[in-house]
N, C-alpha and C positions, 0 to 999 in steps of 0.2 A: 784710431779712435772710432774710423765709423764702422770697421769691421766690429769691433766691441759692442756694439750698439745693436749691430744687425743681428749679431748671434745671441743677445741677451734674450734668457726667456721668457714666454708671451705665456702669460693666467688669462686664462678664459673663462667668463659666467658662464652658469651655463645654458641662458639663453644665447651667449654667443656660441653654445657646440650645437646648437639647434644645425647649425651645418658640417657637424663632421659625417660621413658614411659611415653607417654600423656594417656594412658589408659589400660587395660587390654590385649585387642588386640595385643597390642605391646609387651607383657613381654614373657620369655623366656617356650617355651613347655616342655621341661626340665630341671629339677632342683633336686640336689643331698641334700638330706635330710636322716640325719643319724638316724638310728632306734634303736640304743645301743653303748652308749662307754664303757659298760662293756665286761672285755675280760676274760678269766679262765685263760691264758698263759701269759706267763712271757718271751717272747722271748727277747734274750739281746739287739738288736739293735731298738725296737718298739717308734719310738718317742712319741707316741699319749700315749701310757702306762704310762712313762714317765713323761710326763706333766702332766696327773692326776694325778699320784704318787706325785706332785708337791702341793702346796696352791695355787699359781696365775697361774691361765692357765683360757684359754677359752673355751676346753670343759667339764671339771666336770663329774660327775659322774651320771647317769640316763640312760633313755629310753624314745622315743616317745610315746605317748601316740595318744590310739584309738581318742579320742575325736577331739586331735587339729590335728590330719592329717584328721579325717571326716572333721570337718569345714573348713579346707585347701582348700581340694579336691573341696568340696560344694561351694564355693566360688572363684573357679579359674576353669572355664571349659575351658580354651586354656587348660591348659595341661595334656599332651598326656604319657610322663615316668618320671618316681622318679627313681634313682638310692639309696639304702638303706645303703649300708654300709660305712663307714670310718674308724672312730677310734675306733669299738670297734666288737664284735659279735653280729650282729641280731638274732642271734638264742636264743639270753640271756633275748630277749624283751618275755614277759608275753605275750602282746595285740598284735603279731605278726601276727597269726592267722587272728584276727580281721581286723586287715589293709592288709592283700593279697585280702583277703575277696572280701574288698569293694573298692579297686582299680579294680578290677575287675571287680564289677558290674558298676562301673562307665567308664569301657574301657582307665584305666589307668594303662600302662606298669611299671610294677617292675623290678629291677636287682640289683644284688649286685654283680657287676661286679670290684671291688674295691677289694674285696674279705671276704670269712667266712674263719673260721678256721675248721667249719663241728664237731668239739668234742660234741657239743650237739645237736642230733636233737629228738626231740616227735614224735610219731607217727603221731599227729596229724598236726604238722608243714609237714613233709615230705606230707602227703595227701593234703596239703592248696595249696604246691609249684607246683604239678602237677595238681588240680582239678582246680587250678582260674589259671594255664595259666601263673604261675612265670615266665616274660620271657627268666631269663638267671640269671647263677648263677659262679662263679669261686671261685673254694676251694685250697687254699693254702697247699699245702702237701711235704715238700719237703725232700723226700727219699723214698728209698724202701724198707725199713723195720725198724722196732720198733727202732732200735737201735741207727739208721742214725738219724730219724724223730726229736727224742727227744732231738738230741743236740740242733738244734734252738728252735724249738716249746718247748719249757722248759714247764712241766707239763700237756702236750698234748699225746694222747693214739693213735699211729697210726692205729691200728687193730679196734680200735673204728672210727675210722672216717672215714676207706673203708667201715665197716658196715653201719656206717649211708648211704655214696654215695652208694652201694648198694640197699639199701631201696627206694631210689630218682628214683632209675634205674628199678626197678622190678616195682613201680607202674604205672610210666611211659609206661609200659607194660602193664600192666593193664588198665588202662586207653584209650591206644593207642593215647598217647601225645607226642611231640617230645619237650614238657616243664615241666621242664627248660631246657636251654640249658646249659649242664654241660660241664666246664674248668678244665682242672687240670692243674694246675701254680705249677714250678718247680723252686725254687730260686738257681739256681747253686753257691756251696760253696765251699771252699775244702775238706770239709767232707765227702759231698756226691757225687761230680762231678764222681767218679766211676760208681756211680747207677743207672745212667743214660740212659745205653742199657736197664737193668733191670726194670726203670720203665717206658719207651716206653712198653714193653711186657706187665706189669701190667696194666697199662690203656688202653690196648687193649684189654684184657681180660674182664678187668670189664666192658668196652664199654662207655667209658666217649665219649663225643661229639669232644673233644677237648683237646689236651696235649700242654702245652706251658712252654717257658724256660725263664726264666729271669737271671739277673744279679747281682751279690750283690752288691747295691749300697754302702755300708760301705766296703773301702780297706783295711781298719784295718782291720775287721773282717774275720777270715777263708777266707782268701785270693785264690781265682782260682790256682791250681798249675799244670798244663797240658792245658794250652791255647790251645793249636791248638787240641788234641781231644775234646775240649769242642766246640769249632768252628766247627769240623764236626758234633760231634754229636748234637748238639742243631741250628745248624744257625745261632746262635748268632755273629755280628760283631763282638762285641768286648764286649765282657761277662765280661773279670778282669776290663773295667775302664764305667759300664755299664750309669752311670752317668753322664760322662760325657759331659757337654757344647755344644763342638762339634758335635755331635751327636745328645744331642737334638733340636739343631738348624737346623741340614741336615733334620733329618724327621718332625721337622715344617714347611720346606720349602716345602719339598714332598706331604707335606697333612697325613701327617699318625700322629699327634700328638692330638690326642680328649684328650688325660691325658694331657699335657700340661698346667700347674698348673694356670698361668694367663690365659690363654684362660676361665678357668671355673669361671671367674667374671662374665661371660656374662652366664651360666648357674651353678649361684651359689651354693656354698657349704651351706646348713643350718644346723646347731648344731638341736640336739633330743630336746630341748628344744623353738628352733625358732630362736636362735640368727643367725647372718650370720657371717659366716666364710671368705665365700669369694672363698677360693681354701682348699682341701683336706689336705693340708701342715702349713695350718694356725691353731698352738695351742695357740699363745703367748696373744691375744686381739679382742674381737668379734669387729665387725662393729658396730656402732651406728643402731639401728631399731631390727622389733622384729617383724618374720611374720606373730607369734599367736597373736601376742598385736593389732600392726599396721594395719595387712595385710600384703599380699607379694606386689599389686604394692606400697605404702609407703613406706615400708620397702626398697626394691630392689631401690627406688627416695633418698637413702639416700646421702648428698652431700658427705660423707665419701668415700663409695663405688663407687658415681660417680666419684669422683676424681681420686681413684685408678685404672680405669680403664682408663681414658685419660694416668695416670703415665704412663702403660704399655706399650701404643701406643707410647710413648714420645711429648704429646700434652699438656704436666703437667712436673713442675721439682718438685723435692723428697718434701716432707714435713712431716716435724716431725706433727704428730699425725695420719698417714695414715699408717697403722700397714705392709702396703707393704716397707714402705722405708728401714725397717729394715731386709727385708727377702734378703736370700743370691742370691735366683736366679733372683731377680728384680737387684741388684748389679753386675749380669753379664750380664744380659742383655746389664746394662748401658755402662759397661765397652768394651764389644764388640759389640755398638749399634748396635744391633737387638732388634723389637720390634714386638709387635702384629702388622697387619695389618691393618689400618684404616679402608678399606673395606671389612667390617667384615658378614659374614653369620653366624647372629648370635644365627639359633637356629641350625645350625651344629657345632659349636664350644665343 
């Protein structure tokens, strides 16, 4: 029945086409295209893991292949950055090599700013990341030392994965490249919130570009238990309820929200496969269209998508087959009407 529902078709006013592309021109310079939903870790809270682990989910198990992101690229000269990662580790993709490559030669910026988990890198991945110019990378690591590390990262080798960010770092020196730009993301837990002085030193040491703190979005989970030294020491507002509503709505107001889950309808999520997700958080039901089948402007014209994205703004009321009506933060949105912006700048989104 809910297949039924999903594929029933979508009439559009046509203030609601105000967002279709009349041509290539018009379509988004960036667009988030996943390169592997294969992961080696088992972290307990990983939704995307998860939903694989599942039969019915929308992103399944694979990797992009060289072929459909070359014809991608080759057929879409507006854009300018792919963002690489989502639900799984790029580093697990075969043909990874192969697509830094030739993003590259076509002067198109890469990041996986979404983040890796770093447990595997090749030599020859580590030389592709600094020779073609990766432009930015954020490795998830959170502790400072073996012991801490492995409570979340469940089957993840900490000592393995500063070696590899070492290797990032020393060719980078060799090279005399200042790419990628290296992140280290620190998920504050109660586990590790101690290790915190400890791992500002550590990534100083190794000389990452970049150390940052986040919040544990699951309160169930190893819950924060020292708020206020987690507050000095990370900057974090409010680290224990990092999730939030309120909060994510103050810094959508501020302009600081480019993660802002709806906002990336308008520089969509693509599944390694083609299909469209729509936003990073989407594993329950693809979009109707298919970039490698259709194309991306067809695909991105689909009335599915277009409709989802009036939803957001509140220019659309909910309807069953549009895989948003079901998501939690599109229901709070509604509930404390706040919406996307109508006057939308939509390749900064």
């Amino acid at each position: 029945m809910f297949e039924f529902f999903f594929r029933k078709k979508i009439t559009l006013s046509q203030e609601q086409l105000n967002e279709k592309y009349n041509d290539k021109s018009e379509l988004p310079k960036m667009i988030r295209l996943d390169a592997c939903t294969l992961c080696q870790l088992k972290c307990p809270e990983c939704y995307a893991q998860k939903a694989i682990a599942k039969r019915n989910n929308a992103l399944g198990k694979g990797y992009l292949k060289f072929e459909n992101f070359k014809n991608l690229i080759d057929d879409n000269e507006q854009l300018e950055e792919i963002e690489l990662s989502n639900a799984g580790e790029i580093f697990l993709n075969p043909e990874l090599v192969q697509i830094i490559k030739y993003a590259h030669e076509k002067g198109v910026k890469l990041t996986a700013n979404n983040g890796v988990n770093l447990n595997y890198l090749s030599d020859e991945q580590a030389e592709a990341l600094v020779k073609y110019s990766f432009e930015a990378l954020t490795v998830s690591i959170d502790g400072a030392s073996s012991e801490t590390y492995k409570i979340y990262r469940v089957g993840g080798d900490y000592n393995k994965v500063l070696e590899n960010l070492k290797k990032i770092i020393n060719l980078k020196k060799q090279y005399k490249s200042i790419y990628p730009f290296l992140t280290w993301k620190f998920v504050v837990f109660g586990h590790n919130e101690h290790e915190i002085p400890k791992v500002k030193e550590i990534a100083k040491e190794i000389g990452v570009d970049e150390l940052i703190f986040d919040g544990n979005y699951e309160k169930k989970y190893s819950p924060i238990k020292n708020v206020d030294f987690v507050k000095k020491e990370t900057g974090l507002k409010r680290p224990e309820i990092n999730s939030d509503f309120a909060v994510r709505i103050k810094e959508f107001r501020e302009g600081n929200a480019n993660w802002y889950e709806c906002a990336m309808l308008w520089t969509p999520q693509i599944n390694w496969n083609g299909d469209i997700l729509g936003c990073c958080s989407n594993y329950r039901k693809a979009f109707d269209g298919n970039v490698f089948r259709d194309g991306l402007l067809n695909a991105l014209n689909n009335p599915h998508l277009i409709y989802a994205k009036n939803m957001v703004m509140n220019k659309a009321k909910k309807k069953w087959g549009i895989v948003c009506s079901g998501c939690w933060l599109y229901k709070l949105m509604k509930k404390h009407n706040e919406w996307i912006p109508s006057q939308k700048k939509k390749d900064n989104l």
